[in-house]
N, C-alpha and C positions, 0 to 999 in steps of 0.2 A: 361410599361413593363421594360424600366433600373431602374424606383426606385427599383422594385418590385425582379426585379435581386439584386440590391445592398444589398435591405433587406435579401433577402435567402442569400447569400453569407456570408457578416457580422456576418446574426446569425449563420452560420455553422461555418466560424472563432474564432466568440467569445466561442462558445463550445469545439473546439478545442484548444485555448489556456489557457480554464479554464481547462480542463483536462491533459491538456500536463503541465501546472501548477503544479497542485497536484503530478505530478508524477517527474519533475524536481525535485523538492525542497523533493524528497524521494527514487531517483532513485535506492536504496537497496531492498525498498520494492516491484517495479515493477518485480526487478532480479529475487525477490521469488516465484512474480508471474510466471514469465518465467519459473524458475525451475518445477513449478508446473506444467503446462503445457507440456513440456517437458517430464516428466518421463510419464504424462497420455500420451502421441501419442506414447511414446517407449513401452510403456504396451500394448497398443491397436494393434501395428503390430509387437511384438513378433514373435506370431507366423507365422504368414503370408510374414512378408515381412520383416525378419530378418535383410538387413544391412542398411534400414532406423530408425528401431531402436538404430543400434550402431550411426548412424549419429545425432539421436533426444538425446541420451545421449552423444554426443559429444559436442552438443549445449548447455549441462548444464554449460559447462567450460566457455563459452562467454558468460552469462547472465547477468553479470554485465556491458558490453562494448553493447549488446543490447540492453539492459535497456536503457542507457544514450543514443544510438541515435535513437530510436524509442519516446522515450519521448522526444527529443529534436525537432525531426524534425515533429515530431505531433505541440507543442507549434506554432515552427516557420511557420509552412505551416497554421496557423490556424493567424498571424498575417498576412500573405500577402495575405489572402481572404483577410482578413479586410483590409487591406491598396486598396487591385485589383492590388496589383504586379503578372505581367503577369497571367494575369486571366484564360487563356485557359491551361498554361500548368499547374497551381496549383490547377484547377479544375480536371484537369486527376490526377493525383497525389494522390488528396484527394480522386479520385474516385479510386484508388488504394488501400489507406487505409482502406476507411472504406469496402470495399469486403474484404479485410484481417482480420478486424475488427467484420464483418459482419460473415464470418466464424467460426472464435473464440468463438464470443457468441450461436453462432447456434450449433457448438457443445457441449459447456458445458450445453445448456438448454436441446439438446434433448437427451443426453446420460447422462446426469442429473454427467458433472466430473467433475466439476469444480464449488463452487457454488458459488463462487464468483470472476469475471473476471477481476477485480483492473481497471475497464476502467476510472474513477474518485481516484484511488488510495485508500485511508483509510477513505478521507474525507467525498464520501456520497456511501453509498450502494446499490447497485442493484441489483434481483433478476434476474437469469441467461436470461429468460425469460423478463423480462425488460430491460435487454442490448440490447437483440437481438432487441426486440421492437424499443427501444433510435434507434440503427441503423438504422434501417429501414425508421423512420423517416427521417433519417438526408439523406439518400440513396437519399428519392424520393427530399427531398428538394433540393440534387444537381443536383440529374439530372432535376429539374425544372431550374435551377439556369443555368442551362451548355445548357439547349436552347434557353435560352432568351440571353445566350452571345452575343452580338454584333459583326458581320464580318468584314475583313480586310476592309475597308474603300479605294476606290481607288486614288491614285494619279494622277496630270496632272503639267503641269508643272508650274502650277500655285499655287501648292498648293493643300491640298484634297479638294473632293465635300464635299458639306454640310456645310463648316468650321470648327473651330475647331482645337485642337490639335491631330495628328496623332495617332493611337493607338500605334507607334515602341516608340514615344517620350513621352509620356503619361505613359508608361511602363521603361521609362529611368528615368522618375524625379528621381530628390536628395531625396528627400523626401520619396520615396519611399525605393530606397537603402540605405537609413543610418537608417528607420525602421528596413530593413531585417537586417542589421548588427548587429544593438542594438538587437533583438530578438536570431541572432545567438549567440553572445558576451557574453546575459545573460543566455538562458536557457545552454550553455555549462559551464557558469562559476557557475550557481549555483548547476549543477550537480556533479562539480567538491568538488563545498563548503561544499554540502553535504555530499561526501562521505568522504572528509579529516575531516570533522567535525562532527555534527550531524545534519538534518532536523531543517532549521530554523526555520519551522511550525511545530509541532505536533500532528497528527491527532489520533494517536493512545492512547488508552485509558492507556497508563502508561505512560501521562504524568505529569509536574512538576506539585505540588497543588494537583492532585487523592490520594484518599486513595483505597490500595488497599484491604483491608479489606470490603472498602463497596463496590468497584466493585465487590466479590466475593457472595454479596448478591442477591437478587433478586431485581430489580428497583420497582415493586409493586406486591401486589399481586395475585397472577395468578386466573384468575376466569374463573371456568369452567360450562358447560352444561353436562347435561345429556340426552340421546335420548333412552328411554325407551320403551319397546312391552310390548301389553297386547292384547288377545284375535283379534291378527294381524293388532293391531291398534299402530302407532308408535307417540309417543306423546316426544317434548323436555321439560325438565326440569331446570332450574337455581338450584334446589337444589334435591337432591337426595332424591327418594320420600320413605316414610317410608310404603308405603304398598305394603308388601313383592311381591304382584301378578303381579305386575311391574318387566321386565324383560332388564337387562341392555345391548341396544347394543351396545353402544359405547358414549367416551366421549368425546369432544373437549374444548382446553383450547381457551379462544375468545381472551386473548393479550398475546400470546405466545410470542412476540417480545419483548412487553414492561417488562412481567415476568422473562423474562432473565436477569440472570449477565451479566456483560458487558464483565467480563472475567472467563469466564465458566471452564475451563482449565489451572488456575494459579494452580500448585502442585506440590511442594517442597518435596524431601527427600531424603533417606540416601540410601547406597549401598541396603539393603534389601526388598528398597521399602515403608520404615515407613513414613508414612505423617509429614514432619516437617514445612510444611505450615507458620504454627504460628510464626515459630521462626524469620521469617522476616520480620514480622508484629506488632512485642512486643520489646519497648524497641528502641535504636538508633540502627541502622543496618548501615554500609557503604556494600554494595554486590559489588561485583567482580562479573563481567556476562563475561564466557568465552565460546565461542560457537564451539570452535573447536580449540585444540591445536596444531596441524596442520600447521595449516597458522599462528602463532605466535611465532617470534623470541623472544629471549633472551632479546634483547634490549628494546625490547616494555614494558618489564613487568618490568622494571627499575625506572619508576616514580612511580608506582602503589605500589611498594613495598616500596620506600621512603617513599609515602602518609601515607600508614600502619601502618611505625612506627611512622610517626608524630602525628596519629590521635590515637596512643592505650593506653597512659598515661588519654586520656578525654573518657567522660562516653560513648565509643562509640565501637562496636565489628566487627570487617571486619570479611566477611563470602564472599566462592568462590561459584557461584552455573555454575554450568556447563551441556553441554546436551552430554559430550565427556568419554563415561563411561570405556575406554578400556586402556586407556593412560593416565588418569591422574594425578596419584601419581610419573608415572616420570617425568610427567612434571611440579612437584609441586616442584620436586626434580632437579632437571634443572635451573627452573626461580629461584629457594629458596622462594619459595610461604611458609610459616609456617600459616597460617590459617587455618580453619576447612572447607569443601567442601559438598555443597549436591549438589542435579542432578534435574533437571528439562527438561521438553521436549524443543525437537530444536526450532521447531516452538513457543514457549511463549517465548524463550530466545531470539530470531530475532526482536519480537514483543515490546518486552521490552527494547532493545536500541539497533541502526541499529550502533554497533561497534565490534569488538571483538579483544580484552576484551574492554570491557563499564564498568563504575562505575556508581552505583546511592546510593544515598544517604537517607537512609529513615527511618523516625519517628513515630512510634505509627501508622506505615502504609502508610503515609502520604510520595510523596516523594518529597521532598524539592530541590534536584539535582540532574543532569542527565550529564554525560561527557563521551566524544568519547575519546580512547586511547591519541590522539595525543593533547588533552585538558585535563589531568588529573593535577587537581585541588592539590592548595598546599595545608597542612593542617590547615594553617591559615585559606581561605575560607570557609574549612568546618566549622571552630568554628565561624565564623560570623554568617553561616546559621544556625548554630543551637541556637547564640545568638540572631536571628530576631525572634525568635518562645517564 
C-alpha cells in the first residue's frame, strides 16, 4: 500500500509539474487564457448578478500576476508530491486545485465556452471534454493517494514504534527543502524570464523555421463521406454517388483535424478591410507587431526605430501590423514610426509573439527571427540571418 501511494502521488506530481511547465516558460499565454475566461463568467452573470460581473471584469486587470502564481504554484506543488514534502497538507492543496481545475473544465465542456482550457498551455491540446475527463482521473487517483496516507506515528520516549524516521523529521530533511526552493526559485524566475523576454520554448505554430504560408494551407487533404437516402434506406458513401435518386443527408469530413491549417485565422489588411495577406509572405519582411498602443511608452519604440533605419538601405521592408485600429496614426506620430501599417486581429497578433511591440523577421514566409521589445536586435544580426539563408 506505501509503494502504491508513492506511485499515485509521483504520477499526480509529475503531471502537475509538466503542466505548470508549459505554462511557466509562457505565462502570457495562460493570462489570455484568464482573460478568456473572465469576460465568459462576466457575460454569463450580466444579467443576474450584475456586481460579480464587474468583479470578473475587474480580474481581467490581474491576469498576468495570476497567471505567474497559479502556474507557479501548480509546477511547485506538483514537485513536492514528487519529493512527499509534507504530504498531507500538499495533498489537500492539490485537492483544492484540481476542484478548481475540475470546475473550469466542467464548465467550458458542458456550456461548450471555452474550447480550449490552456491546462497543458499550447504544447498539447485537449478537447473541453477531455480536460474535464484528465481531471477526473487525476481527482480519483488522489483521493486513492490521500487514503493510503500514512498516520502520525506515535512517540515514546524512546523513540517512535515501529522505527524509523519520524514523519515531523522526514518532512524536515534538506533535501526536501532545497527541492522546494530550487522549484520555487525556478518556476518564478522563469516566469519572470519569460515575460522580460520571450518563451524559451515555443509551442506556438509561429515559431522560428514555420513558414507561414504553408501553415495557411491545409496539412492534407480533407476526405469526406457521404450519407445518402433512397427509398428510406440510408446508405454511407466515400464518393458521391452519380445516381441522381440518391438523396443527400449529410456529409462528414473523417480528418477534420488533420485537414486544418495550423493557422486558420492569419489575415492581414488595410483600413478598408482588403486582404494584404501576401504582402508578409513575399519578399523580406521585418513586421513590427503592435498590439495595443496603449501600454506603450515613447521609449520603448527607440530601438525599434534605430533598427529600421539600419535595416532599410538592405533588401528588406519594415511593415507595422497592429490590432489597435482607433489610435494609431497618433501613435505613429508620437513614436515617429514612418512605416506603412496594416491591422490584423488581437488574438493572431498575441499568438504570433507574446511582446508588444515584437519584431519578427520573415522570408519568403519563412520566419527566421522572433524578439521581445526589450531584445530588439541590431541591424547587424538581421544581415547575418538573412546571410545564413
Amino acid at each position: 500500500m506505501k509503494a502504491l501511494q508513492k506511485i499515485l502521488a509521483s504520477t499526480i506530481g509529475i503531471i502537475f509539474m509538466l503542466s505548470g511547465f508549459v505554462k511557466i516558460i509562457d505565462p502570457m499565454g495562460t493570462a489570455i487564457k484568464f482573460e478568456e475566461y473572465f469576460h465568459v463568467f462576466a457575460e454569463d452573470v450580466s444579467t443576474t448578478l450584475p456586481f460579480l460581473e464587474s468583479f470578473f471584469l475587474y480580474l481581467i486587470g490581474w491576469k498576468l500576476f495570476l497567471s505567474v502564481m497559479f502556474s507557479s504554484f501548480e509546477f511547485i506543488l506538483g514537485v513536492a508530491l514528487l519529493v512527499n514534502y509534507r504530504a498531507k497538507l500538499m495533498h489537500r492543496l492539490t485537492l483544492l486545485l484540481l476542484i478548481f481545475f475540475g470546475f473550469l473544465t466542467f464548465y467550458s465542456a458542458f456550456f461548450d465556452k471555452v474550447t480550449d482550457c490552456g491546462c497543458f498551455g499550447d504544447a498539447i491540446k485537449f478537447t473541453p471534454w477531455g480536460s474535464f475527463t484528465k481531471d477526473l482521473v487525476l481527482l480519483v487517483m488522489l483521493l486513492v493517494s490521500m487514503k493510503l496516507l500514512p498516520g502520525k506515528k506515535r512517540v515514546s520516549a524512546y523513540g517512535t514504534y515501529g522505527g524509523g524516521m519520524s514523519l515531523q523529521k522526514e518532512n524536515s530533511s534538506i533535501f526536501k527543502k532545497i527541492s522546494i526552493w530550487v522549484a520555487v526559485l525556478f518556476a518564478f524566475g522563469m516566469c519572470y524570464y519569460a515575460i522580460q523576454h520571450l518563451p524559451p520554448i515555443d509551442f506556438r505554430p509561429y515559431k522560428i523555421g514555420n513558414n507561414i504560408s504553408e501553415m495557411m494551407t491545409s496539412q492534407e487533404p480533407c476526405v469526406s463521406v457521404y450519407y445518402m437516402e433512397k427509398d428510406g434506406e440510408e446508405k454511407m458513401f466515400e464518393n458521391y454517388p452519380t445516381d441522381t435518386s440518391w438523396k443527400l443527408v449529410r456529409m462528414e469530413t473523417i480528418n477534420e483535424d488533420e485537414c486544418q491549417p495550423l493557422i486558420p485565422d492569419y489575415y492581414i489588411s488595410n483600413e478598408q478591410g482588403e486582404d494584404f495577406t501576401e504582402i508578409t509572405t513575399k519578399g523580406t519582411k521585418l513586421l513590427v507587431i503592435i498590439q495595443n498602443v496603449s501600454e506603450i511608452e515613447p521609449e520603448t519604440m527607440e530601438p525599434i526605430n534605430n533598427l529600421i533605419r539600419g535595416v532599410s538601405s538592405d533588401d528588406v521592408s519594415a511593415l507595422a501590423i497592429t490590432s489597435d485600429a482607433t489610435d494609431f496614426d497618433a501613435f505613429k506620430r508620437k513614436v515617429r514610426l514612418s512605416i506603412p501599417h496594416y491591422y490584423a486581429d488581437a488574438t493572431v497578433l498575441k499568438a504570433v509573439v507574446r511582446s508588444n511591440p515584437g519584431i519578427l523577421l520573415v522570408k519568403d514566409g519563412t520566419i527566421l527571427g522572433k524578439w521581445h521589445h526589450n531584445d530588439t536586435p541590431k541591424s547587424e544580426v538581421i544581415s547575418q540571418l538573412l546571410n545564413q539563408e
